[in-house]
C-alpha positions as CSV (number, residue, x, y, z in Angstrom):
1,X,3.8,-2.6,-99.3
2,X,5.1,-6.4,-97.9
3,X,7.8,-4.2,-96.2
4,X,5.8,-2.2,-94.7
5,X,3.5,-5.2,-93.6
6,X,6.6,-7.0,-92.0
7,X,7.1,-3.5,-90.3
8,X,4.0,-3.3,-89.0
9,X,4.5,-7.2,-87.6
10,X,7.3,-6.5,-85.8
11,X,5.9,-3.0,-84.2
12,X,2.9,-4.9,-83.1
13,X,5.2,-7.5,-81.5
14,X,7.0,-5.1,-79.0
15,X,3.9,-2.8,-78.4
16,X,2.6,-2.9,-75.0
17,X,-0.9,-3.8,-73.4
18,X,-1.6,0.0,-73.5
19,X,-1.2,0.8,-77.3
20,X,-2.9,1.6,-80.3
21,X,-2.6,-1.4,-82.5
22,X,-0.1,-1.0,-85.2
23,X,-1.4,-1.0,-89.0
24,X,0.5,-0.2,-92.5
25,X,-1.6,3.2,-92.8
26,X,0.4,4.2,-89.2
27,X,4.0,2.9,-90.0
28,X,5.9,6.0,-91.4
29,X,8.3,6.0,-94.2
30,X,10.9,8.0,-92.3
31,X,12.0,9.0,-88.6
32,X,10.3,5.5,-87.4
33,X,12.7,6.6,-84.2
34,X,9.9,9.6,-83.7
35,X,7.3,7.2,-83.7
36,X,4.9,6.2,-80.6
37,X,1.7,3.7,-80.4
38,X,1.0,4.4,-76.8
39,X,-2.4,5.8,-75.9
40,X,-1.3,8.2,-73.0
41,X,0.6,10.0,-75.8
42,X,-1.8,10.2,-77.6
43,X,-4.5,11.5,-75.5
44,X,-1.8,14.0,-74.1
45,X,-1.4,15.9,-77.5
46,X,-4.6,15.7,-78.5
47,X,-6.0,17.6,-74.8
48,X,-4.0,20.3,-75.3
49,X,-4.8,20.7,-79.3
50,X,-7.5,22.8,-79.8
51,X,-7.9,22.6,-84.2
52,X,-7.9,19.5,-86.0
53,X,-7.4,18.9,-89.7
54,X,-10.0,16.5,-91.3
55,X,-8.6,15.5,-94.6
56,X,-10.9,12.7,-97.0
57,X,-11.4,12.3,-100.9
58,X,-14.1,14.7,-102.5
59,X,-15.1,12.8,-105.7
60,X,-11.9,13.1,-107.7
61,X,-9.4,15.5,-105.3
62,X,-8.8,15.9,-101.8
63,X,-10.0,18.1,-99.0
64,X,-8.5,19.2,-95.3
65,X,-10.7,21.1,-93.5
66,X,-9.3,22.5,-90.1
67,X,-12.0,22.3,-87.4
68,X,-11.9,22.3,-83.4
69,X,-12.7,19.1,-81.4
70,X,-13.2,17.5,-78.9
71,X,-11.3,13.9,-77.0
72,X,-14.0,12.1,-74.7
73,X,-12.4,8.7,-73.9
74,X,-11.5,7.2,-76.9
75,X,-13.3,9.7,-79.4
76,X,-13.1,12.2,-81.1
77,X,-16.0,14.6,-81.7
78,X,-16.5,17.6,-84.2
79,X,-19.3,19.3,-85.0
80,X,-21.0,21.5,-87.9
81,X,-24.0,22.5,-90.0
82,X,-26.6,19.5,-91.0
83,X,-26.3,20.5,-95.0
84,X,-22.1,20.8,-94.3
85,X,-19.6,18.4,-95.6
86,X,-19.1,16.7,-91.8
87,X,-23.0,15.8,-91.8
88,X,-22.5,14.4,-95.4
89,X,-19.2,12.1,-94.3
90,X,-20.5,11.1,-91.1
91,X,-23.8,9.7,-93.0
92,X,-21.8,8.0,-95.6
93,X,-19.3,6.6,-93.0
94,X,-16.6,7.8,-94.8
95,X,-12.8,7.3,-94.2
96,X,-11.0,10.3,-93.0
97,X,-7.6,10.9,-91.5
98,X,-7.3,13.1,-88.5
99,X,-4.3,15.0,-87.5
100,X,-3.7,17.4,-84.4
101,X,0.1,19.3,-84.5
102,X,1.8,21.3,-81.3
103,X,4.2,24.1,-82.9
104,X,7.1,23.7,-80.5
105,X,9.9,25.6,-81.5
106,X,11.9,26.7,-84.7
107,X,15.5,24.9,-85.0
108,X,17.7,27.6,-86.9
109,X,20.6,25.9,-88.9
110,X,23.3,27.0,-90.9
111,X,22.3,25.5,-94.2
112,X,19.2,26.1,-95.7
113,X,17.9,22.1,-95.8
114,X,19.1,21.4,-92.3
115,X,16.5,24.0,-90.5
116,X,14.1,21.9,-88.7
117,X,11.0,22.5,-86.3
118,X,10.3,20.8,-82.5
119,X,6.7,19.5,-82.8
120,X,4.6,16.4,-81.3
121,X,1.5,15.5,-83.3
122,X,-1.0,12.7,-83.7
123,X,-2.6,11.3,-87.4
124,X,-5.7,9.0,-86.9
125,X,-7.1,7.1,-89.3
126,X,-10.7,5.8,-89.4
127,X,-14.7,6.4,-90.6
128,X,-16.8,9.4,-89.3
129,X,-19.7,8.2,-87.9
130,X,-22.9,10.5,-87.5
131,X,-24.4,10.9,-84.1
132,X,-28.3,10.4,-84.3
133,X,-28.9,9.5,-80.4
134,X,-29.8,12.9,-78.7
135,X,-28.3,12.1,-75.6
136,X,-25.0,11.3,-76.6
137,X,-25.1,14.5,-79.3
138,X,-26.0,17.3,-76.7
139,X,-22.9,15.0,-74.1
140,X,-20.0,15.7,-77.4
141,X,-21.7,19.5,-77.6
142,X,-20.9,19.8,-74.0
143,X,-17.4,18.4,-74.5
144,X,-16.4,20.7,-77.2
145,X,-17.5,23.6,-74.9
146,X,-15.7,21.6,-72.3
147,X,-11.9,21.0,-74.2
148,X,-12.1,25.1,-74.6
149,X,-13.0,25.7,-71.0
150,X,-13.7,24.0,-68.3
151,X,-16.5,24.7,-66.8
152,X,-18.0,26.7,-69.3
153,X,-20.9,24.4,-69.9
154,X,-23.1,25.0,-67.3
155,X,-22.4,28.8,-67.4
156,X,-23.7,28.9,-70.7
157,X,-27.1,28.5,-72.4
158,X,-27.6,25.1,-73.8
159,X,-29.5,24.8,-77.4
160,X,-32.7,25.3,-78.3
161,X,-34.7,22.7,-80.1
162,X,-34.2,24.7,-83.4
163,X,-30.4,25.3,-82.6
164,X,-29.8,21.4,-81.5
165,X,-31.7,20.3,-84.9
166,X,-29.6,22.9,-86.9
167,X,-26.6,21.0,-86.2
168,X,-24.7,17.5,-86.8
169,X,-22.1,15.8,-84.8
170,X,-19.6,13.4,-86.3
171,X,-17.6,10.8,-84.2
172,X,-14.0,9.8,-85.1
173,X,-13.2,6.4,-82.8
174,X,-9.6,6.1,-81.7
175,X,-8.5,3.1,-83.4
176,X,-5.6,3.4,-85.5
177,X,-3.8,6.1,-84.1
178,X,0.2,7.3,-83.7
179,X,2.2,10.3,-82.7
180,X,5.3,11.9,-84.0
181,X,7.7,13.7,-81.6
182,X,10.8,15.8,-82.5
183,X,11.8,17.6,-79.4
184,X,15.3,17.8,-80.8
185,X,16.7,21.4,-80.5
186,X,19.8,21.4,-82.7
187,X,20.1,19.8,-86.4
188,X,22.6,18.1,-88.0
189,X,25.5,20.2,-89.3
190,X,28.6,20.0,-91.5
191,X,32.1,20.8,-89.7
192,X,32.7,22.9,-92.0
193,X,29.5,25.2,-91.7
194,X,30.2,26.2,-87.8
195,X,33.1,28.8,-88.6
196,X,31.2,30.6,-91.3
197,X,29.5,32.8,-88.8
198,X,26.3,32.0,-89.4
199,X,23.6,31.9,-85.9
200,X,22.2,28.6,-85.3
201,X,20.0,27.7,-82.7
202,X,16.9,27.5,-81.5
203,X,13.5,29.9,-80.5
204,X,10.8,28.0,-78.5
205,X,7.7,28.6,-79.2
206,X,4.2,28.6,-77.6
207,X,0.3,29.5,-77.5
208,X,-0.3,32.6,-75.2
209,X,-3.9,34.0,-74.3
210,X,-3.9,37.5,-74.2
211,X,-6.2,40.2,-72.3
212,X,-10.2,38.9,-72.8
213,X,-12.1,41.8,-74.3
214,X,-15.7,41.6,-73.0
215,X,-18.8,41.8,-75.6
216,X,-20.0,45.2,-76.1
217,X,-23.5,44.2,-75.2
218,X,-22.4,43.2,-71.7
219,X,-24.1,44.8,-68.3
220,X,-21.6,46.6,-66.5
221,X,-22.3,43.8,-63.4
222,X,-21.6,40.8,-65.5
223,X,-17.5,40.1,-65.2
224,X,-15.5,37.7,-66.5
225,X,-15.1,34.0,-64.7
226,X,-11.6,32.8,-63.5
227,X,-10.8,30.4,-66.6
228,X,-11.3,33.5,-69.0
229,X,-9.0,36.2,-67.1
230,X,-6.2,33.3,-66.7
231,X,-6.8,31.6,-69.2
232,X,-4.4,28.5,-70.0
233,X,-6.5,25.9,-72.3
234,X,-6.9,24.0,-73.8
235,X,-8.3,21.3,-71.6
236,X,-9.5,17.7,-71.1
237,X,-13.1,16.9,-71.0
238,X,-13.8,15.0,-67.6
239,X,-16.3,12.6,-66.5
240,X,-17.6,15.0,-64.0
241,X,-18.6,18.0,-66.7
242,X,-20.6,15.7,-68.7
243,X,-22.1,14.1,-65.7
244,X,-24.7,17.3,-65.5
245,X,-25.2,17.5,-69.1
246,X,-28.7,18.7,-69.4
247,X,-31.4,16.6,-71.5
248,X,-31.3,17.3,-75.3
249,X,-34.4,20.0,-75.9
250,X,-37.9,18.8,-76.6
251,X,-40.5,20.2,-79.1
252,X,-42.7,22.5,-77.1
253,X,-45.8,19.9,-75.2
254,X,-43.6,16.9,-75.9
């Protein structure tokens, strides 16, 4: 652990004005060469994530729990039923660690321990906080609608007071964060492993939308908006979205 500590010292020494501050629980044991503090990075990955994977300590083993969320400055919002387990750790502050992954590409070698993957990802660590102020609850809601589709907020119907009371919204600050990037197409090899006419190489890979299928339910006049026929998200949530978030929902002669 002092190793790591001195690490962390020296990390924290050549980090810029525009970084995450260094901590032990963000040094890595291996591939420190992968290894970025900066936030643009950061943010980067993390806008065009769309599913997240929550893992925390559930009396005496762990849990990950894959959910989608949302980046607002420097937050991170997710969102779920008031008697679910995000409720329950947002209420008891508790410490979580957050990581987003982008599947690049599959690096094919010719030994079985060499094959590799091309990835970029982000781990945060920090507390869930619960979200009890309306106003900033119904402006995450909107960004999680936002980070799928732009847009899509204000073509859709926002809660109802029953809905918006059925629901909690945890907070994850942006505080100890780092990213991991292996854009590396080609692995290590022995000499001896090239002549023994086996492939190696590389297949990129990436997310692709296909055809929308409209609900079944739909009126023949009602078609689908541009982001959904071309659609190319995930996006970033912008200022201007949440800028016409609607007030949260009153009880009726409130």
């Amino acid at each position: 652990m002092a190793n790591i500590d001195r690490i962390a010292a020296k990390l924290r020494e050549s980090a810029d004005d525009d970084s995450y501050t260094v901590t032990p629980r963000t040094v890595p044991i291996r591939y420190r060469e992968r290894i970025r503090y900066d936030r643009e990075a950061a943010h980067a990955i993390l806008d065009e994530g769309l599913v997240a994977h929550i893992a925390f300590n559930r009396e005496d083993y762990p849990v990950v729990l894959p959910a989608v969320y949302a980046r607002h400055g420097e937050t991170l919002y997710f969102h779920g039923s008031r008697a679910g387990r995000f409720a329950e750790l947002g209420a008891a502050n508790a410490p979580v660690c957050v990581t987003v992954t982008l599947l690049d590409g599959l690096v094919f070698a010719r030994a079985w321990l060499i094959h590799s993957a091309a990835y970029r990802s982000v781990m945060a660590h920090g507390r869930l906080r619960l979200i009890t102020d309306d106003e900033e609850r119904m402006r995450a809601l909107a960004s999680l609608i936002e980070h799928v589709a732009t847009g899509r907020s204000a073509e859709a119907r926002p809660p109802t007071r029953q809905e918006f009371a059925s629901v909690a919204v945890v907070a994850l600050d942006l505080d100890e964060v780092s990213t991991k990037v292996r854009r590396e197409e080609q692995s290590k090899y022995e000499p001896a492993d090239v002549q023994g006419g086996c492939w190696a190489g590389y297949v990129p890979l990436r997310q692709v939308a296909l055809d929308p299928r409209s609900a079944p339910d739909l009126p023949d006049d009602v078609v689908a908006p541009a982001i959904v026929e071309k659609y190319s998200g995930p996006f970033p949530v912008t200022d201007e979205a949440l800028a016409i978030v609607p007030d949260p929902p009153t009880k009726p002669g409130a």
